[in-house]
C-alpha positions in Angstrom: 171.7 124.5 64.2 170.0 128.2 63.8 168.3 129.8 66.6 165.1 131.7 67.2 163.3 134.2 69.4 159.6 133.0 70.6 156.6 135.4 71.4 153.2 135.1 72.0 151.3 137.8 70.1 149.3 139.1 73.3 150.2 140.8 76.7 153.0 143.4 76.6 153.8 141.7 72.6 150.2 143.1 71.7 152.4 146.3 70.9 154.3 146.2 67.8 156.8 148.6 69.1 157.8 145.9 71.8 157.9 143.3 69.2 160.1 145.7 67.2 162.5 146.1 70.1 162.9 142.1 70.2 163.5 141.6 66.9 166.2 144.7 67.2 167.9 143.3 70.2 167.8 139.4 68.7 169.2 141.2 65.5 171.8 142.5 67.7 172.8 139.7 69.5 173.1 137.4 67.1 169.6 135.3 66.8 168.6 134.1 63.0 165.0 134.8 63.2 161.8 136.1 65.7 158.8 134.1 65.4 155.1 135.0 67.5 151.9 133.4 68.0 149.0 134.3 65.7 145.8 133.7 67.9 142.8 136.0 67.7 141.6 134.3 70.8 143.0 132.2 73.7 140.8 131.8 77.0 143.7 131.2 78.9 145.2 134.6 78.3 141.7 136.3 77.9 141.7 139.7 79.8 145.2 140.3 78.1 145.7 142.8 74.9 145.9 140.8 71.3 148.0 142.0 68.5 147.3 141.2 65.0 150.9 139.3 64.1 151.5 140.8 60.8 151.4 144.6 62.1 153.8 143.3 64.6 156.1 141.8 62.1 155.3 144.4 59.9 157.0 146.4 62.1 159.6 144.3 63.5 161.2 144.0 59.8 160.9 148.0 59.7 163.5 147.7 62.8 165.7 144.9 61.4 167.7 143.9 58.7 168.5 140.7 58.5 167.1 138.1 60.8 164.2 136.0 59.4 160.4 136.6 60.5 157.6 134.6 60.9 154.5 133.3 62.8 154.2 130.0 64.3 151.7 129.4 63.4 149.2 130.8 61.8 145.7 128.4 61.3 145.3 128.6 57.7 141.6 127.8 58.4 140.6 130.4 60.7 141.6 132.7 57.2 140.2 133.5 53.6 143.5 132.7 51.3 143.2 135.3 49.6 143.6 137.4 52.3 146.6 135.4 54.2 147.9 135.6 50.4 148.2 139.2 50.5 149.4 139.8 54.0 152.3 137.2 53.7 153.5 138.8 50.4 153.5 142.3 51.8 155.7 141.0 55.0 157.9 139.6 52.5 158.3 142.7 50.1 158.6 144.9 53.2 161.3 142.5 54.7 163.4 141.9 51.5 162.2 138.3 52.0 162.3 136.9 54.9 159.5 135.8 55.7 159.1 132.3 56.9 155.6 130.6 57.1 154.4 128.8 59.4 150.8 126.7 59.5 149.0 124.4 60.8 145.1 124.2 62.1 145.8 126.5 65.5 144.1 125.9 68.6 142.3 125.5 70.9 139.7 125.4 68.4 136.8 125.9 70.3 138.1 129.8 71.2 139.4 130.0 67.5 136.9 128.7 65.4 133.4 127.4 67.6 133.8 131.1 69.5 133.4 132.8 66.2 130.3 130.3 64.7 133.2 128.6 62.4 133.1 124.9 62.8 135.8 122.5 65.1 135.4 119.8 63.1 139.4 118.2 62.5 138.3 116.6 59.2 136.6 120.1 58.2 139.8 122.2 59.3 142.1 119.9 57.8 140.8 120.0 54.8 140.7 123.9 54.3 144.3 123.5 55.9 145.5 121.7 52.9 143.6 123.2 50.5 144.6 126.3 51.7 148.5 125.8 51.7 148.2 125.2 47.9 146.2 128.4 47.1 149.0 130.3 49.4 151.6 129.6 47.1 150.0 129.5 43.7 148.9 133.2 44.6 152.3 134.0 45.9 153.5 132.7 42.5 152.0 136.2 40.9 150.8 134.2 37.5 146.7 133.7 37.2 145.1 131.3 39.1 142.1 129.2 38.4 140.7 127.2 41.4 138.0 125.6 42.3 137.5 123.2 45.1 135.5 121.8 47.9 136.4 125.0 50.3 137.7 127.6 47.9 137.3 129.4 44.3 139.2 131.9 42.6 138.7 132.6 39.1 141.2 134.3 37.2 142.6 136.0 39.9 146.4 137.5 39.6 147.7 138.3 42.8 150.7 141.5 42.6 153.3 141.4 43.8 154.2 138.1 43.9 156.5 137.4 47.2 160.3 138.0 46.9 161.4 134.5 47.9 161.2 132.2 44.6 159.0 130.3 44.1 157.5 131.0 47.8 158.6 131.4 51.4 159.5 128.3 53.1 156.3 126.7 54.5 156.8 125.2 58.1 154.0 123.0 59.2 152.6 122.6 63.0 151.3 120.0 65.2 151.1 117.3 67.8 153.5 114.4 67.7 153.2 111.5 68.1 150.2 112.7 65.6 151.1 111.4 62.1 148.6 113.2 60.1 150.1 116.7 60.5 153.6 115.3 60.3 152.5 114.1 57.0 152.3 117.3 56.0 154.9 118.3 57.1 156.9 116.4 55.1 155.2 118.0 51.8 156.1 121.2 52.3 160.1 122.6 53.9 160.1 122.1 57.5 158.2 120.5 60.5 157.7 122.7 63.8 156.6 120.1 66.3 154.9 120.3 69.8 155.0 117.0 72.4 152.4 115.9 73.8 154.8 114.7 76.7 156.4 118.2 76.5 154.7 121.0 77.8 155.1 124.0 75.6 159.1 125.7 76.7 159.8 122.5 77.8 162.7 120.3 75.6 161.1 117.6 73.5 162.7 113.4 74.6 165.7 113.0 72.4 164.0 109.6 71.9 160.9 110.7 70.3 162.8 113.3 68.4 164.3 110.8 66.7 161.3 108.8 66.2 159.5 111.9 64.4 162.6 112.9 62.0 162.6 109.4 60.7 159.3 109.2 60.5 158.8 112.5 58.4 162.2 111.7 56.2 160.3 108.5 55.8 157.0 110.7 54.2 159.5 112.5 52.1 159.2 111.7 48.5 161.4 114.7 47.0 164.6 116.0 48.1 162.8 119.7 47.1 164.2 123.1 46.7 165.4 123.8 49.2 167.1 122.4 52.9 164.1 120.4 54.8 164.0 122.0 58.7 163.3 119.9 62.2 162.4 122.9 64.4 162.1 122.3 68.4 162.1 124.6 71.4 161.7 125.3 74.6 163.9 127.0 77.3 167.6 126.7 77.7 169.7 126.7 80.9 171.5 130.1 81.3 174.8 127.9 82.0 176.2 127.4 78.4 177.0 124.3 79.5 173.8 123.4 80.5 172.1 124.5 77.3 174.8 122.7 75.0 174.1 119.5 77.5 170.1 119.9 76.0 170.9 120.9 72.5 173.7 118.9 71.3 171.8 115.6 71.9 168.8 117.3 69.8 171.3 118.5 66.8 173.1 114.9 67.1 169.3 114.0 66.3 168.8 115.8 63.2 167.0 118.7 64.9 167.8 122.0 62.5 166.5 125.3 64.7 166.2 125.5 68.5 163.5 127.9 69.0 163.5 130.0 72.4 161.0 130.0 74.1 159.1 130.5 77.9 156.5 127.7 79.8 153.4 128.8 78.5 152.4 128.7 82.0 155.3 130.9 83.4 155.0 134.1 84.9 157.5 135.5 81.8 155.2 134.0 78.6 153.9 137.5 77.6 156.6 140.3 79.6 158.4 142.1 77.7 161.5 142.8 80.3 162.4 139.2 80.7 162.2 138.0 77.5 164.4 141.1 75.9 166.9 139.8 78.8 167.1 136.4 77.7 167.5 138.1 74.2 170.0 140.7 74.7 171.8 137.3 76.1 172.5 135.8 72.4 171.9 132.2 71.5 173.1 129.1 72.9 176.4 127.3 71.4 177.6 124.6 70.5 
């Protein structure tokens, strides 16, 4: 099992230079990767600064070295591809490659998308979600694409540089389990990054259902693919290593690949800086 860094890309993480200082510290200390939010709006948290998560990664993999970087996730509908295209492969060339992707439709929808005139529609978003994803990595590909479907066109468009990771970075896909449809998904692309519905965000998922979802999406699989497929769950460990490996081990036992630190998205720590650079500065659980 690898190990990640969580953050919300608002509050005191609106700053890249406080996202920088995370990713240093988890570098540091041990983690494989810092992930943030990608949310251009979030009622719950409106009143608080928002920073656009590329600049933050952007500078993050300035500060760093080796540990992988990411979003999860980013709503692949809420963008233009070609855009997304572009600012993925930068993060990657600026990083060395490693970037790690991941996507899904984002929410809540109505501050996303009906906020900003865009529809909410889940058949709508889905289908510019998948649609989407394909574009991503044929433009990542750098060889000329021709496209032309029901959300999106691109005609003879060659899209340099191409990302460092070959043929593409590893594509992560979001959503709700028990929700098959997104798990579905999932299981086309490298890895699935679930949320419960019976598990509040930072809260550990029910070993139980955990083991439900894996054999459900190795079930959808129909290629072993290029590369390892990831389970990726979170939530927040016990400070008492024994504790944590008491939550975790029953969770790797389960097939689960990445633990993914986190804090309760309704906790007084989601989007502070000081706390979260403590847990940090604290390394990862073990096993």
């Amino acid at each position: 099992m690898r190990f990640s860094v969580n953050v919300p890309n608002f509050g005191d993480f609106a700053d890249p230079r406080a996202v920088a200082t995370v990713a240093v510290a988890a570098e540091q200390a041990g983690w494989d990767a810092l992930f943030v939010w990608d949310h251009v709006l979030h009622r719950r948290h409106q009143g608080r600064p928002f920073g656009d998560p590329w600049m933050l990664l952007t500078a993050a993999a300035l500060a760093t070295s080796r540990i992988r970087l990411g979003t999860l996730l980013t709503p692949v509908p809420r963008y233009r591809p070609q855009q997304l295209a572009r600012q993925v492969a930068t993060l990657d060339q600026v990083s060395g490659g490693r970037v790690i992707f991941g996507a899904g439709l984002g929410g809540p929808v109505e501050d996303e998308y009906e906020s900003f005139g865009d529809t909410a529609a889940p058949r709508e978003l889905a289908g510019r979600l998948d649609e989407g994803l394909e574009l991503l990595a044929r433009f990542w590909s750098g060889e000329p694409v021709d496209h032309q479907g029901p959300h999106y066109t691109a005609r003879d468009v060659t899209l340099l540089p191409a990302t460092v990771q070959r043929p593409r970075p590893p594509v992560w896909i979001g959503g709700f389990w028990p929700r098959r449809a997104p798990m579905r998904r999932a299981a086309r692309w490298d890895g699935a990054a679930p949320l419960f519905e019976t598990a509040r965000h930072g809260q550990a998922p029910d070993v139980a259902e955990v083991r439900e979802l894996i054999a459900y999406v190795r079930g959808q699989r129909t290629t072993g693919g290029e590369r390892p497929f990831e389970f990726v769950l979170g939530g927040v460990t016990p400070a008492d290593p024994a504790g944590a490996r008491d939550v975790l081990g029953p969770l790797s036992d389960a097939g689960a690949t990445w633990w993914d630190e986190r804090q309760l998205h309704g906790g007084p720590d989601l989007d502070r800086l000081e706390p979260v650079l403590r847990r940090v500065e604290a390394g990862p659980p073990t096993l």
